[in-house]
PDB file of N, CA, C and O in Angstrom, chain B, residues numbered from 101:
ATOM      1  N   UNK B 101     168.495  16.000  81.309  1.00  0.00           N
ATOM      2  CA  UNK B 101     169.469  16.958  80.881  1.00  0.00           C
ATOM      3  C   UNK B 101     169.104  18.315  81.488  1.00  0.00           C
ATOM      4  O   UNK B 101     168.033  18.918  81.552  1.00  0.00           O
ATOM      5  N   UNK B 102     170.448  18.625  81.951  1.00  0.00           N
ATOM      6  CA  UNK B 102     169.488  20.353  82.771  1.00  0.00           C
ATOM      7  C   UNK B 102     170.168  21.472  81.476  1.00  0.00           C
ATOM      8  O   UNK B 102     171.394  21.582  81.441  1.00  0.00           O
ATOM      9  N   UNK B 103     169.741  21.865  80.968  1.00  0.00           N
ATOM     10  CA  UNK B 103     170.082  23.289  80.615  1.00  0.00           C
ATOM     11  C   UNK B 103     170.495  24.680  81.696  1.00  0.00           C
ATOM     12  O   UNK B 103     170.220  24.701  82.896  1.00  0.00           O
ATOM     13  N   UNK B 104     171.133  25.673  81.023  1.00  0.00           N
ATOM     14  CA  UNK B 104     171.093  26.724  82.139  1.00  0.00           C
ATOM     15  C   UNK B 104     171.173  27.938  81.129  1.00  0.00           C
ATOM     16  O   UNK B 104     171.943  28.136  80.190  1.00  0.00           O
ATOM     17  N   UNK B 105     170.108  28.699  81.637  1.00  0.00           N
ATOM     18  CA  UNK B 105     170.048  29.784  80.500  1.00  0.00           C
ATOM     19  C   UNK B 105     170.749  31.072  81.333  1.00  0.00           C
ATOM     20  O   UNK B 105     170.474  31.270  82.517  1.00  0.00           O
ATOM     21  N   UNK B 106     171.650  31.892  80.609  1.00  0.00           N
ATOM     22  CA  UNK B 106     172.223  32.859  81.388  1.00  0.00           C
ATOM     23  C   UNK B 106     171.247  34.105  80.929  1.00  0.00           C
ATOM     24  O   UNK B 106     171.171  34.532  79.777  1.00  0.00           O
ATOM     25  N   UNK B 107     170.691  34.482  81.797  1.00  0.00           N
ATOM     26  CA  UNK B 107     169.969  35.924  81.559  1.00  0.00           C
ATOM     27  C   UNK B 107     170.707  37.014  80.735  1.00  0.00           C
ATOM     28  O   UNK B 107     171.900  37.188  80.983  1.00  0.00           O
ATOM     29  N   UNK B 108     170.347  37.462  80.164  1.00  0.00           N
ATOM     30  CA  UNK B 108     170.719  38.783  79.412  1.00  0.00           C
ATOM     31  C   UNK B 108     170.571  40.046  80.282  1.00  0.00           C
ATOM     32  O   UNK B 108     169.369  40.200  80.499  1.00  0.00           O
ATOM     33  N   UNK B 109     171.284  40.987  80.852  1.00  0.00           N
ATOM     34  CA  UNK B 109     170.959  42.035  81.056  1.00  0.00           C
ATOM     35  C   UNK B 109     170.507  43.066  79.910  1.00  0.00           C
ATOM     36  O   UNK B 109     171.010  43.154  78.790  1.00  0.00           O
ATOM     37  N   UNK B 110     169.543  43.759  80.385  1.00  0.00           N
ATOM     38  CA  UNK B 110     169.026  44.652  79.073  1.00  0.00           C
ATOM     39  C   UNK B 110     169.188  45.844  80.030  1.00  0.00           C
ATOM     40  O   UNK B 110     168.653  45.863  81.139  1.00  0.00           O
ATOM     41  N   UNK B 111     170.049  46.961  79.488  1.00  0.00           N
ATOM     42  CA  UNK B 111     170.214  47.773  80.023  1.00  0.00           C
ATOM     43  C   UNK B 111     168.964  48.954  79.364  1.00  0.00           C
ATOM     44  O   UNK B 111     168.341  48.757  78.321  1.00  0.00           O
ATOM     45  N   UNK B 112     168.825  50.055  80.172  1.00  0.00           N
ATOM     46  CA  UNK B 112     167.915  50.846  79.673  1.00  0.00           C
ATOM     47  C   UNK B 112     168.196  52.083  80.728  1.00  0.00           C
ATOM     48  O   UNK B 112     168.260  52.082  81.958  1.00  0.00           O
ATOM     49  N   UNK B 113     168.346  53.191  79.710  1.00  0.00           N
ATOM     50  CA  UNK B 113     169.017  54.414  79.572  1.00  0.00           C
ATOM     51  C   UNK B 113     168.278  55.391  81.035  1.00  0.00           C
ATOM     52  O   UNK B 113     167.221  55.061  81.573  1.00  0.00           O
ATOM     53  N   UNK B 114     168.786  56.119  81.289  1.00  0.00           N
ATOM     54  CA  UNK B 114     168.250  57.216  82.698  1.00  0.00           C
ATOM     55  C   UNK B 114     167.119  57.587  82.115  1.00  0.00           C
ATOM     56  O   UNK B 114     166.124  57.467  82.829  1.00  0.00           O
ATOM     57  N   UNK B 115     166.937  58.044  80.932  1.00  0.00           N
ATOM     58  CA  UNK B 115     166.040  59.166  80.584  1.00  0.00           C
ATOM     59  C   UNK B 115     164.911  57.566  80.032  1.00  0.00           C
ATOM     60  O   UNK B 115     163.839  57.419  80.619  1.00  0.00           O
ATOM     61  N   UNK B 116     165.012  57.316  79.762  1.00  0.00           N
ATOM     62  CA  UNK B 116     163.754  56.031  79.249  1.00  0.00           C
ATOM     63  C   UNK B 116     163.571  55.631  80.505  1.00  0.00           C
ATOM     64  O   UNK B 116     162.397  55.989  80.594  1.00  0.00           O
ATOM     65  N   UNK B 117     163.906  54.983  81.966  1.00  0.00           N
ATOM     66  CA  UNK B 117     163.840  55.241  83.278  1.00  0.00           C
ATOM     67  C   UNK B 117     162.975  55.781  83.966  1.00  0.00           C
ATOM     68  O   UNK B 117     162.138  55.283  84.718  1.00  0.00           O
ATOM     69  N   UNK B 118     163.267  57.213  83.599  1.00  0.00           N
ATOM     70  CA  UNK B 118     162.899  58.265  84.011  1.00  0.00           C
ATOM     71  C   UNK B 118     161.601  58.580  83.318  1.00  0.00           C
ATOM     72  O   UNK B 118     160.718  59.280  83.815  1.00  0.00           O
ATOM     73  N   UNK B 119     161.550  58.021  82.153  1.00  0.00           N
ATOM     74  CA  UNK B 119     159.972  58.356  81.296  1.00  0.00           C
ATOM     75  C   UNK B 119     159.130  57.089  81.769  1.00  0.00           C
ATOM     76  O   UNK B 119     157.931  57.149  81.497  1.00  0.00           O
ATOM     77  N   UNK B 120     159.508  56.128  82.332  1.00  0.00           N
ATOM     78  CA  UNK B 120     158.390  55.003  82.680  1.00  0.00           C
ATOM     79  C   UNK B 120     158.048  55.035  83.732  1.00  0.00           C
ATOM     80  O   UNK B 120     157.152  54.302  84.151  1.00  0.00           O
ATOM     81  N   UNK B 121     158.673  55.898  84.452  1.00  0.00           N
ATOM     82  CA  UNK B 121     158.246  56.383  86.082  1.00  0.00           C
ATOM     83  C   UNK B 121     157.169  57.566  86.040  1.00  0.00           C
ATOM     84  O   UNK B 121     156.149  57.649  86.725  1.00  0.00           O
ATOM     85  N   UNK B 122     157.677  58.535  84.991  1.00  0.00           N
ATOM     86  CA  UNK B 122     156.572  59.699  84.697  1.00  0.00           C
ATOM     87  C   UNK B 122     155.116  58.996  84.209  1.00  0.00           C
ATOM     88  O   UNK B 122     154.077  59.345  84.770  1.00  0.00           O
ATOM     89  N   UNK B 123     155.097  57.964  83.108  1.00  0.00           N
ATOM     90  CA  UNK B 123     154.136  57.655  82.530  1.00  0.00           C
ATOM     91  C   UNK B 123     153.505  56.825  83.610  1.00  0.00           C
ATOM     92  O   UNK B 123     152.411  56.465  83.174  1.00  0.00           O
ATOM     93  N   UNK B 124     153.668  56.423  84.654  1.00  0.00           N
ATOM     94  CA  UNK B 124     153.286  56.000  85.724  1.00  0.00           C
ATOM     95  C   UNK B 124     152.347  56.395  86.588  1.00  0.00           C
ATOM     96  O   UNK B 124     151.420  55.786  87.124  1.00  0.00           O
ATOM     97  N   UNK B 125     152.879  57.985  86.674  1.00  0.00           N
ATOM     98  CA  UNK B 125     152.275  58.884  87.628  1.00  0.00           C
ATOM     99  C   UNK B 125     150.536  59.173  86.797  1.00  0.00           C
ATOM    100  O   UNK B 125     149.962  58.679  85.826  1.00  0.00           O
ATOM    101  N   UNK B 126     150.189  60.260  87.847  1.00  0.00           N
ATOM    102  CA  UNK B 126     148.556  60.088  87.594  1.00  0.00           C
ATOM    103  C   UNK B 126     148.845  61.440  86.562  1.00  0.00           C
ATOM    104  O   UNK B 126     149.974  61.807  86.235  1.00  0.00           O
ATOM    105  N   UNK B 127     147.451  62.147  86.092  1.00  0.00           N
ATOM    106  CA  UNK B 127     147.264  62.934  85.030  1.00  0.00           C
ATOM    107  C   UNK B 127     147.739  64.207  85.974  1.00  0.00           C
ATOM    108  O   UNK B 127     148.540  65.012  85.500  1.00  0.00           O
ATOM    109  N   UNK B 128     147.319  64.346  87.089  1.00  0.00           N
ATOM    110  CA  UNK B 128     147.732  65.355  87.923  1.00  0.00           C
ATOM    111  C   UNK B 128     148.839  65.670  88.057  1.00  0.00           C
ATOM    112  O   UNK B 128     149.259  66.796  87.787  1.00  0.00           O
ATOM    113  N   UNK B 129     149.609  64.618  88.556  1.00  0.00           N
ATOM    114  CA  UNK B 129     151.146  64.825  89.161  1.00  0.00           C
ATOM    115  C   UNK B 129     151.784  64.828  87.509  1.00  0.00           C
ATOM    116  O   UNK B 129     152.843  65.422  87.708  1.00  0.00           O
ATOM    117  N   UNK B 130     151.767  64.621  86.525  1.00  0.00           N
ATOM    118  CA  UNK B 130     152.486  64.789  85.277  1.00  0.00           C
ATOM    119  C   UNK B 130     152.057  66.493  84.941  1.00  0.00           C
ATOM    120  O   UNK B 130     153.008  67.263  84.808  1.00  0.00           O
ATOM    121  N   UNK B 131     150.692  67.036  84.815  1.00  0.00           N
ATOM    122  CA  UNK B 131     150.610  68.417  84.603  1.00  0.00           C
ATOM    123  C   UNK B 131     151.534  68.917  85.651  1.00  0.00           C
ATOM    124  O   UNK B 131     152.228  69.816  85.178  1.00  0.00           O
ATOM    125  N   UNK B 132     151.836  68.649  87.028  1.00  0.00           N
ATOM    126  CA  UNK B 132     152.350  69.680  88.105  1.00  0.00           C
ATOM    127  C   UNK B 132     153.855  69.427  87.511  1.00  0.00           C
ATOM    128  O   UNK B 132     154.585  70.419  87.500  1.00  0.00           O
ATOM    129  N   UNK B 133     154.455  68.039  86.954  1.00  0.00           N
ATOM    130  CA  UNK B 133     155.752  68.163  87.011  1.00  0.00           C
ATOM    131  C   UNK B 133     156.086  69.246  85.305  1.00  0.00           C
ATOM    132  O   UNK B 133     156.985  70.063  85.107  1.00  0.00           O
ATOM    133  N   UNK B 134     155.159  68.873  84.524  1.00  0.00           N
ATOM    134  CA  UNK B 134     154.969  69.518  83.282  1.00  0.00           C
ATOM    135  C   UNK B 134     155.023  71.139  83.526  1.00  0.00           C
ATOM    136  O   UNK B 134     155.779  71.799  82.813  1.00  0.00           O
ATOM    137  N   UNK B 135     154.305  71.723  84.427  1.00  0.00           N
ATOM    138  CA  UNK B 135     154.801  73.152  85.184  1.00  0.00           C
ATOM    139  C   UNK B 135     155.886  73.630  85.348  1.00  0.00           C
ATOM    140  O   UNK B 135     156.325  74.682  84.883  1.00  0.00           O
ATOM    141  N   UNK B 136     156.457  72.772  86.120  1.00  0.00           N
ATOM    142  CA  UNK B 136     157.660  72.725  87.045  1.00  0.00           C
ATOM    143  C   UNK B 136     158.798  73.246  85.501  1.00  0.00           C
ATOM    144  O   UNK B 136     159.440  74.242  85.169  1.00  0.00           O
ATOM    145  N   UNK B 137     158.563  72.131  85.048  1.00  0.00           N
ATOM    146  CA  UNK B 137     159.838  72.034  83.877  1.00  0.00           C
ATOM    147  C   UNK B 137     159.858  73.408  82.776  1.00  0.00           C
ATOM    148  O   UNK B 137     160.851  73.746  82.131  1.00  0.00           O
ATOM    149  N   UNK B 138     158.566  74.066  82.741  1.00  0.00           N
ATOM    150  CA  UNK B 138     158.095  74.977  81.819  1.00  0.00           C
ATOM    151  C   UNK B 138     158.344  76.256  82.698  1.00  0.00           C
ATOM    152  O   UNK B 138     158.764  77.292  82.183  1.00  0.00           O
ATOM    153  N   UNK B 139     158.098  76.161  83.908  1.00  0.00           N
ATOM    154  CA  UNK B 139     158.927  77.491  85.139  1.00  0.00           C
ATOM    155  C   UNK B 139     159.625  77.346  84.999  1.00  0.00           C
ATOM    156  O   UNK B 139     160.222  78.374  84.676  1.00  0.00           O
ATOM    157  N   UNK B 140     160.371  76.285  85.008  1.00  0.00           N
ATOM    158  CA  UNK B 140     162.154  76.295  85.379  1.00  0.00           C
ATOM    159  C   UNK B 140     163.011  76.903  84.135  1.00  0.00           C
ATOM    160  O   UNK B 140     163.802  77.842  84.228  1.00  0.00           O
ATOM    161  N   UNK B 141     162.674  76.130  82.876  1.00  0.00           N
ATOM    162  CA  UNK B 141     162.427  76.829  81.419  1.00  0.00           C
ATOM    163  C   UNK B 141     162.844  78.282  81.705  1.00  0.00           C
ATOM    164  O   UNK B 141     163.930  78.742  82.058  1.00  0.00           O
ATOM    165  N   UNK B 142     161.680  78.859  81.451  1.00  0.00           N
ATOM    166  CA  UNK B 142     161.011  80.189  81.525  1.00  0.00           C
ATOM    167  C   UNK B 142     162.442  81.054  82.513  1.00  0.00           C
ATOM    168  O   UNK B 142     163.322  81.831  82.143  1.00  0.00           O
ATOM    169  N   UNK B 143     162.220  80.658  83.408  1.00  0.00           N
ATOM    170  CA  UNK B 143     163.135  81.077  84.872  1.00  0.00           C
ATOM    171  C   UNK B 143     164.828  81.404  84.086  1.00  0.00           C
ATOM    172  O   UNK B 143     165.501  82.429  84.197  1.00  0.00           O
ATOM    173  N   UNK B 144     165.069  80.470  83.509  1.00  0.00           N
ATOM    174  CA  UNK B 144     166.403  80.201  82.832  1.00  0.00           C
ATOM    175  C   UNK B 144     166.585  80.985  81.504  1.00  0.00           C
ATOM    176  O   UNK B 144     167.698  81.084  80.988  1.00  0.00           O
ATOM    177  N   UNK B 145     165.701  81.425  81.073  1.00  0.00           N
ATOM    178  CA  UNK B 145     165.377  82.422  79.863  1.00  0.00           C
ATOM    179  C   UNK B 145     165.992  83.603  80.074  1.00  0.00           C
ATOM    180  O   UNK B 145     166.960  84.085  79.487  1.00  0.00           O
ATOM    181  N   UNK B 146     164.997  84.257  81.443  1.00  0.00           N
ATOM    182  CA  UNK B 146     164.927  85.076  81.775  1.00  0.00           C
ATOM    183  C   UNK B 146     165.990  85.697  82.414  1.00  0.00           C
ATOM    184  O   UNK B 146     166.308  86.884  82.477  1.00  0.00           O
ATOM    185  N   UNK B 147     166.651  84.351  83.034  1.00  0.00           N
ATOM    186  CA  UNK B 147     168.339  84.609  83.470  1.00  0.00           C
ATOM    187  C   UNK B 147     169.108  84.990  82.228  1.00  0.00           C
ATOM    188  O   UNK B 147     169.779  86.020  82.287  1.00  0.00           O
ATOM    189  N   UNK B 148     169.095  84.360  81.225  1.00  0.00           N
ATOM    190  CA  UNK B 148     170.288  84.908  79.882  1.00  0.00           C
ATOM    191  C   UNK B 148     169.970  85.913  79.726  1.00  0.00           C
ATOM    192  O   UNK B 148     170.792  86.805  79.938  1.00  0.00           O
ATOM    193  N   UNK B 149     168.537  86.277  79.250  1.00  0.00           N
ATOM    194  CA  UNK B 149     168.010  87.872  79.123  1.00  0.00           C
ATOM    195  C   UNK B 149     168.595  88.728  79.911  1.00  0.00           C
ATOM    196  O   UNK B 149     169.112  89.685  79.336  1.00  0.00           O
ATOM    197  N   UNK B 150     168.674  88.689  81.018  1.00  0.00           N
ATOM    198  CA  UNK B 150     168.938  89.996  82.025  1.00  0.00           C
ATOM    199  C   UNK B 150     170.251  89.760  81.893  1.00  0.00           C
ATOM    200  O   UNK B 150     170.988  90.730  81.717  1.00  0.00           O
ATOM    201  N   UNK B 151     170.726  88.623  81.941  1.00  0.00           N
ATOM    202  CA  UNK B 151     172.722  88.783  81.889  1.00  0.00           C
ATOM    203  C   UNK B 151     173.342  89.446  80.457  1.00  0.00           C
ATOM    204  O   UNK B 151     174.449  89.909  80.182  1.00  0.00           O
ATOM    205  N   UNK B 152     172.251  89.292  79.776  1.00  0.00           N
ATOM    206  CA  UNK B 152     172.447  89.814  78.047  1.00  0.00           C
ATOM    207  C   UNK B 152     172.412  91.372  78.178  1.00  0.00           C
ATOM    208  O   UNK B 152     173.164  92.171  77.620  1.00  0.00           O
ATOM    209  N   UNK B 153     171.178  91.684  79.199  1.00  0.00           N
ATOM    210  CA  UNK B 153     171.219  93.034  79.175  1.00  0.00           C
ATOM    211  C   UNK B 153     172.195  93.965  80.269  1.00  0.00           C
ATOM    212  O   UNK B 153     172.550  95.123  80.047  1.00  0.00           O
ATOM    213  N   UNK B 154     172.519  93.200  81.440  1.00  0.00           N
ATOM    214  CA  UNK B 154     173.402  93.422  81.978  1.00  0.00           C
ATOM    215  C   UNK B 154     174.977  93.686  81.850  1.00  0.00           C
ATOM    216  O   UNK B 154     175.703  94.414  82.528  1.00  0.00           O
ATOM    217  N   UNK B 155     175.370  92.567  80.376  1.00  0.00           N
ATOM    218  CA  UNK B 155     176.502  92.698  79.740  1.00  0.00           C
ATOM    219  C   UNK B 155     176.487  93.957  78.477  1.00  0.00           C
ATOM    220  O   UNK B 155     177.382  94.545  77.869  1.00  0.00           O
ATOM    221  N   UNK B 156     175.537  93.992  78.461  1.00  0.00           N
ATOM    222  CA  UNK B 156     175.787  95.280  76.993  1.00  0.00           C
ATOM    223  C   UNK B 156     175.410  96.348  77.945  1.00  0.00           C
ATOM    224  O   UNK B 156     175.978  97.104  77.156  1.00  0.00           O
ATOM    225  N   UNK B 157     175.093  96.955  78.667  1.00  0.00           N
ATOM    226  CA  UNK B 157     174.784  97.940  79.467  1.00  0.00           C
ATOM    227  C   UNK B 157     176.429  98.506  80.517  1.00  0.00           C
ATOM    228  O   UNK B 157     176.805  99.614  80.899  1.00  0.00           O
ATOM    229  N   UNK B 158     176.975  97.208  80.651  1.00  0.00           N
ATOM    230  CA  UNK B 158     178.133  97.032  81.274  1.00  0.00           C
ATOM    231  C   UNK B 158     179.522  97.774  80.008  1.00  0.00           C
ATOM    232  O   UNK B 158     180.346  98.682  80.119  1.00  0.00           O
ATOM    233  N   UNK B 159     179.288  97.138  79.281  1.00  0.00           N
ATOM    234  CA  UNK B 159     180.112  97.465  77.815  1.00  0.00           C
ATOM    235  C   UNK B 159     179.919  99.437  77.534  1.00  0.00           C
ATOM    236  O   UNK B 159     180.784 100.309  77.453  1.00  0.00           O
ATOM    237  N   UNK B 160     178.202  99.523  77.446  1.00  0.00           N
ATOM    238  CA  UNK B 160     178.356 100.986  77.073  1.00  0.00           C
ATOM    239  C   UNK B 160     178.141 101.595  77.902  1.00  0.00           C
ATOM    240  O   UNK B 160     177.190 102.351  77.707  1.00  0.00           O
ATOM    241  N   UNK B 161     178.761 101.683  79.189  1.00  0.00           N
ATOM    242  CA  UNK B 161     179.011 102.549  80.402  1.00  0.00           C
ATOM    243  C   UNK B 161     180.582 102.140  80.447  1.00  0.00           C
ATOM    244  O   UNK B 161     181.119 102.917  81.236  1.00  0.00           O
ATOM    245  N   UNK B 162     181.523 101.239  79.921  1.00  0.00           N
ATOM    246  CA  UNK B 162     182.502 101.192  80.051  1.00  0.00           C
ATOM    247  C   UNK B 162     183.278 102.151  78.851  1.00  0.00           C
ATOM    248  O   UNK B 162     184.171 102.976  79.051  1.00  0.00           O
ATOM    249  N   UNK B 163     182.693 101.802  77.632  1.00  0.00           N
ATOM    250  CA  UNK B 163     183.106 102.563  76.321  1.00  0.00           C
ATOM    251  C   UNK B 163     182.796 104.250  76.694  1.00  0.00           C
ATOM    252  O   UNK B 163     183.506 105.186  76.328  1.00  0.00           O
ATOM    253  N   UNK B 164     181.686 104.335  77.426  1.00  0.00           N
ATOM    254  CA  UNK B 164     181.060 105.951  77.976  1.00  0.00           C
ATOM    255  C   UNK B 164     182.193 106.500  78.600  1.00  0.00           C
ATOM    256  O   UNK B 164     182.725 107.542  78.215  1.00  0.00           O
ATOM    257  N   UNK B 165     182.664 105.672  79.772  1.00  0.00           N
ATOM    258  CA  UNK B 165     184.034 106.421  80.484  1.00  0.00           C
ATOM    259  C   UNK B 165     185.368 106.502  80.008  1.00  0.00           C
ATOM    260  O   UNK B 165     186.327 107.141  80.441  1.00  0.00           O
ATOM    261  N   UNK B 166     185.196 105.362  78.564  1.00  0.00           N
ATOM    262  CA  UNK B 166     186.501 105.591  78.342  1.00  0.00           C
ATOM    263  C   UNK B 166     186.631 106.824  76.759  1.00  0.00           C
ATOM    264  O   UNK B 166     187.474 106.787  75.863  1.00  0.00           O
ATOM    265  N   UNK B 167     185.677 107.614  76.900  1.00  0.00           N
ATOM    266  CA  UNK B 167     186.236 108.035  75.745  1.00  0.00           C
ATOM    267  C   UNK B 167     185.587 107.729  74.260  1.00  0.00           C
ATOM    268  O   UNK B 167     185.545 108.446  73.260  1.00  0.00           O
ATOM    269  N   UNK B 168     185.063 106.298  74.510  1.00  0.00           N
ATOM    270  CA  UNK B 168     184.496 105.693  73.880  1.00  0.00           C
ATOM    271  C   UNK B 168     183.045 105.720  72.856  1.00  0.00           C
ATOM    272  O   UNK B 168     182.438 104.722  72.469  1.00  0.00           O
ATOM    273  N   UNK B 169     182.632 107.471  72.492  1.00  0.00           N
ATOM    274  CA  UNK B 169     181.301 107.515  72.714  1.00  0.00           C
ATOM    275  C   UNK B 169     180.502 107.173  70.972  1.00  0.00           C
ATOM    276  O   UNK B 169     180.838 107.770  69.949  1.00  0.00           O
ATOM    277  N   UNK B 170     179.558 106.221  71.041  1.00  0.00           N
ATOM    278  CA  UNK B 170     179.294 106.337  69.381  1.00  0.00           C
ATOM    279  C   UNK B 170     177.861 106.825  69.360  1.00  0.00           C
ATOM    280  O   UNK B 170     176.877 106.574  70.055  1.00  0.00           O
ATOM    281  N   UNK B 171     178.092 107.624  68.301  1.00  0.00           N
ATOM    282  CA  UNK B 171     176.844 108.001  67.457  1.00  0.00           C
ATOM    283  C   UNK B 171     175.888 107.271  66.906  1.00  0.00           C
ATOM    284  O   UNK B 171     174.963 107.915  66.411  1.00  0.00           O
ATOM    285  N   UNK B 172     175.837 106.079  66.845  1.00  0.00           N
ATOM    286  CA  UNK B 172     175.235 105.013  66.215  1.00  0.00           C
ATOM    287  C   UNK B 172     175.332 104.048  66.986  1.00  0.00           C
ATOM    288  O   UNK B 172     176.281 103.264  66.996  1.00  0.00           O
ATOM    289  N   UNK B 173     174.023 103.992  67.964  1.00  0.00           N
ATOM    290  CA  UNK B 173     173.999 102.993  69.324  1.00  0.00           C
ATOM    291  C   UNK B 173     173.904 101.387  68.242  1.00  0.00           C
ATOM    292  O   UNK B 173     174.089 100.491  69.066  1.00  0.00           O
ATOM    293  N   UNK B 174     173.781 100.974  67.369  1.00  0.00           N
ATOM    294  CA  UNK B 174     174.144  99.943  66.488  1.00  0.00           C
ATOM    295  C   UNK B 174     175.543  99.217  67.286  1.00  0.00           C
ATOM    296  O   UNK B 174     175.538  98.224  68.013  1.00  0.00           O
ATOM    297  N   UNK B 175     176.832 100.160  66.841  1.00  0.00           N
ATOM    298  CA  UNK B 175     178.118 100.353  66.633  1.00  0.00           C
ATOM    299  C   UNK B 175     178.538  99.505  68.161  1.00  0.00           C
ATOM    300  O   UNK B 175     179.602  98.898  68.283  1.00  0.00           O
ATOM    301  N   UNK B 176     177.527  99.596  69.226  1.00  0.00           N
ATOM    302  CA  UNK B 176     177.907  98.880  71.041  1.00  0.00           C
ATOM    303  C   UNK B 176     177.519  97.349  70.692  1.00  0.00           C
ATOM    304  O   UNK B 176     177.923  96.364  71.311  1.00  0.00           O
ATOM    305  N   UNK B 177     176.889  97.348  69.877  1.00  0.00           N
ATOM    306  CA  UNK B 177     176.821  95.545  69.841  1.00  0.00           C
ATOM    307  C   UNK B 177     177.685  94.935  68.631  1.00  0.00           C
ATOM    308  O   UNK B 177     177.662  93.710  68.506  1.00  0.00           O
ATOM    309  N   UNK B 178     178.416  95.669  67.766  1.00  0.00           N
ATOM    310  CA  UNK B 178     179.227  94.791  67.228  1.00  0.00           C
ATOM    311  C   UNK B 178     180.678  94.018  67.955  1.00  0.00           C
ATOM    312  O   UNK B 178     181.186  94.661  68.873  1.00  0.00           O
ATOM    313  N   UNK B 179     181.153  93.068  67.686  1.00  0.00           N
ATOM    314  CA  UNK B 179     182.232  92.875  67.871  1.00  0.00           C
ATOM    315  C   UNK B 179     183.459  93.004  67.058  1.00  0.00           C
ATOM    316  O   UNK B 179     184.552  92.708  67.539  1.00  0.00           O
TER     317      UNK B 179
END
C-alpha cells in the first residue's frame, strides 16, 4: 500500500525570518547591526526635534509679521 503524505507548508513571518538570520550571525556582527539600528533611532529623533523646532520658530516669525505679537511666549504653542 503506498501512502502519500502532502507536506504542510508552514509559513513564517518576515520579521521571525529576519530574527533567525540575526541569531545566526556572530556576537560581533549583531553588536554592529545593534548600532546601526540605535544611530538610525537616534538620527530620526533628532529629525522630529529640529522639524518641531523649525515649525514653531516658523509660526512665531509668521504671527511676528503679522501683527501677531504675544506677551506670553506660552500663548505660540497653543492651538
Amino acid at each position: 500500500m503506498i501512502t502519500t503524505v502532502i507536506p504542510q507548508s508552514q509559513k513564517i513571518s518576515k520579521v521571525d525570518a529576519l530574527w533567525v538570520l540575526i541569531q545566526s550571525q556572530t556576537k560581533a556582527v549583531r553588536k554592529v547591526l545593534t548600532e546601526r539600528l540605535l544611530a538610525e533611532q537616534s538620527q530620526t529623533k533628532a529629525k522630529a526635534q529640529q522639524q518641531m523646532v523649525k515649525d514653531s520658530l516658523t509660526r512665531a516669525f509668521d504671527e511676528l509679521h503679522a501683527g501677531k505679537v504675544h506677551r506670553d511666549a506660552r500663548k505660540l504653542f497653543a492651538k
